[in-house]
C-alpha positions, 0 to 999 in steps of 0.5 A: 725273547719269548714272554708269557703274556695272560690275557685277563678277562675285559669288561664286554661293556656297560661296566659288567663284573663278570662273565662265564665261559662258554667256549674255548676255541683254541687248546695249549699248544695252538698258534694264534694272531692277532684278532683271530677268536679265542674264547666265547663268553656270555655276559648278564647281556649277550654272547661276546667273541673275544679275540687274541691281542697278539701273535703267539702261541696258547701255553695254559687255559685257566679257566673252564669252560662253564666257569663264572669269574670276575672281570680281571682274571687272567684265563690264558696265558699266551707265549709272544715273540716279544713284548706287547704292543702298547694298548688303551692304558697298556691294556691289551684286554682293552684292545681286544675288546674294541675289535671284538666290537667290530666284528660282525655276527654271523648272519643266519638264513632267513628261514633257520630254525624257528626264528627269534620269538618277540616277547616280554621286556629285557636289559636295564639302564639307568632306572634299574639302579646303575646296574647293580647285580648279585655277583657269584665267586667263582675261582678261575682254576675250578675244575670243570663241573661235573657232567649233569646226570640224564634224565630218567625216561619212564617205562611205556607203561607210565600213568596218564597225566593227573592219575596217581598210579595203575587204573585197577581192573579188578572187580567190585569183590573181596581181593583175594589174599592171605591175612598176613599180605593184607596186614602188609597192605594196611601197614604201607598204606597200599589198596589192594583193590589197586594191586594186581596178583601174580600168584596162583588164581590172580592172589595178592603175593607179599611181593606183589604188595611190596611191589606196589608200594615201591612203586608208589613211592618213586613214582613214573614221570610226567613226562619226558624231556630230552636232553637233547632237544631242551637244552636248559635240561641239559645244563641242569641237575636231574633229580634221582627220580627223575621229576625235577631239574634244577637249572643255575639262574646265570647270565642273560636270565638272570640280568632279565629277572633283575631288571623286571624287578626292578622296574616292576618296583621302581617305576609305577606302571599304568596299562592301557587297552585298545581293540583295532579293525586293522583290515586295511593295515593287513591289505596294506601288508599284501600289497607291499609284498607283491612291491619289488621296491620290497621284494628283499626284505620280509614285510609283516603287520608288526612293521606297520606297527613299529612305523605307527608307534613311530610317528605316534611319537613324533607327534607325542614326544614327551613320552620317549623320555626317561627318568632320573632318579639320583637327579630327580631330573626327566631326560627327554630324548630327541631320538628313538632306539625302537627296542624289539624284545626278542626270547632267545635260547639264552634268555630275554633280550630287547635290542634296539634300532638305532635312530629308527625316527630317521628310517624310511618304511624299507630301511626300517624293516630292513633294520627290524630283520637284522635284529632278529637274525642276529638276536637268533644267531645269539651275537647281540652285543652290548651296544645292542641293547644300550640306551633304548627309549621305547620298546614294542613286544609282539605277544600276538606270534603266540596267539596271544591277544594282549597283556600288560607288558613291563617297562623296559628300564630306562623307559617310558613305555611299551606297546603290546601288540596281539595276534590278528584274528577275523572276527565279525565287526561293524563297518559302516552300519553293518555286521562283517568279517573284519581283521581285528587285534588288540593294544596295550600300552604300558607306561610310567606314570611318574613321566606319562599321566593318563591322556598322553598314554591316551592320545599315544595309543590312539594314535597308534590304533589310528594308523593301524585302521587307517595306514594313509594317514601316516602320509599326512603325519609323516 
């Protein structure tokens, strides 16, 4: 006979509490199978697709789209033809979740919009106090939030940026107007050189005064941001004169801004600097792309990069450590998960490469390539982003030259790699035209002291002028 099952709201991993709504696909009434996509939800990590545990048909939605709830709410309930098929603990959530696992992101064209951005930090780990995060209440039958009010867009006749109101044009004379609309003036604290008169021979009307002070008052925009093209405007509260929105600090930013605090403050952070002559690494990098052997996959000078970090580490591998605090113990690992942090629309994220110290040249730009089209696509899972060991950031997209990039929790380290620039350089004895970038490698200070960091980012610089020499070292 027909059971009404409710799907509760599965743990999308590393012991999450909770998750928003961002999706329904599907309505009351529609038939469903087993594994066909019912809901996208978007954890403090990444959008997660959640599929139906069985066959059936949709009989309620309790929960709206937009609504944080805690892992554990029921937010459908589904009509069977039967009972449930047995699951891990008699969880079907639990099942749901492991082929939620294996489904594939869909990949993205390589030239699909602006492509994934490499910056900043991302998730935390072990470091970042066993996940703990501010939880919010939410009620799994609130109504779905009201609709954000648009932006106002000012009049083509707004002031410049940094000009409080209208440029006055009138002359350096008396302005003309009667006594009682110069009292006026004074009283709302209005410049009539700045008002200009509409009445008869250019006077200053008492509407003409009143005007300008409303105006003041409530004053044009700055600028203007369409709802449509920024969508964290979109998600937000404009303000009635239309100078501020206001955005819920949720998910994936929120978990971001957790995690550099908490590494900011937990791991005692040392920066330091290196400038490299990286012309034969940008030779290097033409050549390769006129390889067929690489004619698939996109070759760039930050995968040289990520290759010099890694056999920097081969040769250093104290550095790919992390430390445990509740065990006062240092975890050193004997394998690399390469993080490549990456700004997507919903926020910071730092995937990793699974075992990138086993990956050849090809496989690891292969590697490097899925990461960032599945980080565009916004279908980073969990696992993703778990148990990296070392993280490289590449402020150089911006133009940036350098910075002091912040741990990766659960890390000992974090290169910064900038953007490459012709400068003039002396080689051997004299002055050329060279192709020039900038390192800066931060690191824990409990694990790494100043020459291990040292010899680490020499290494790296020393790839990076001399490519041949990853053949001797690797």
């Amino acid at each position: 006979m027909p059971t009404i099952q409710e799907f509760r709201l599965p743990d999308a991993g590393e012991g999450l509490t909770e998750a928003e709504i961002v999706q329904w696909r599907v309505a009351p009434g529609d038939a469903v199978r087993v594994n066909q996509t019912i809901v996208e939800i978007e954890t403090a990590k990444s959008l997660v697709e959640l599929p139906s545990p069985w066959d059936g048909t949709v009989v309620e939605i309790l929960v709206a789209e937009g609504t944080t709830v805690d892992v554990g709410t029921p937010i459908v309930r589904i009509e069977t033809a039967g009972e449930p098929e047995p699951g891990a603990a008699g969880d079907p959530a639990a099942a749901a979740l492991e082929t939620a696992a294996e489904v594939d992101p869909e990949p993205l064209p390589e030239d699909a919009g602006g492509g994934a951005v490499l910056v900043g930090y991302g998730t935390g780990g072990a470091a970042s106090g066993g996940g703990r995060r501010r939880r919010r209440t939410a009620e799994a039958s609130a109504p779905a939030p009201a609709a954000p009010a648009a932006p106002v867009t000012p009049a083509p006749s707004a002031a410049p940026t940094g000009q409080a109101g209208p440029v006055s044009t009138a002359p350096s004379v008396r302005v003309l107007a009667k006594p009682p609309v110069r009292k006026l003036a004074k009283d709302l604290g209005v410049d009539l050189l700045s008002v200009p008169g509409t009445g008869p021979g250019g006077i200053v009307t008492r509407e003409d005064v009143q005007a300008f002070a409303s105006e003041a008052a409530h004053p044009e925009t700055l600028a203007t941001y369409p709802g449509d093209d920024n969508p964290w405007l979109a998600s937000g509260t404009v303000s009635p004169d239309a100078r501020r929105t206001r955005v819920p600090v949720k998910s994936v930013r929120r978990r971001t801004a957790e995690a550099m605090v908490a590494s900011a403050f937990t791991a005692p952070h040392v920066t330091e600097f290196v400038t490299v002559d990286v012309t034969k690494t940008m030779k290097l990098v033409a050549a390769l792309r006129e390889d067929r052997e690489f004619a698939d996959v996109r070759v760039t000078p930050l995968l040289i990069t990520a290759k010099a970090l890694l056999l920097a580490l081969r040769r250093h591998p104290e550095i790919n450590a992390s430390w445990d605090d509740e065990a006062q113990e240092i975890v050193y690992k004997h394998y690399v998960n390469l993080g490549i942090a990456a700004a997507t629309p919903r926020g910071l994220v730092v995937p990793n490469i699974k075992d990138a110290h086993r990956l050849g040249l090809h496989d690891l730009a292969v590697a490097i390539a899925d990461l960032t089209t599945t980080a565009r696509a916004g279908k980073t899972t969990p696992t993703d982003m778990s148990d990296g060991t070392i993280t490289i950031t590449n402020v150089g997209v911006f133009g940036i030259d350098t910075g002091t990039p912040i741990l990766n929790p659960g890390e000992a380290g974090i290169l910064a790699f900038g953007a490459i620039r012709e400068q003039p350089w002396v080689h051997k004895g004299k002055i050329k035209k060279r192709w020039v970038t900038q390192l800066a490698l931060s690191f824990d200070h409990r694990l790494v002291d100043g020459e291990l960091g040292s010899r680490v980012l020499a290494d790296i610089a020393a790839v990076l002028e001399e490519p041949a020499r990853g053949l001797v070292w690797g």
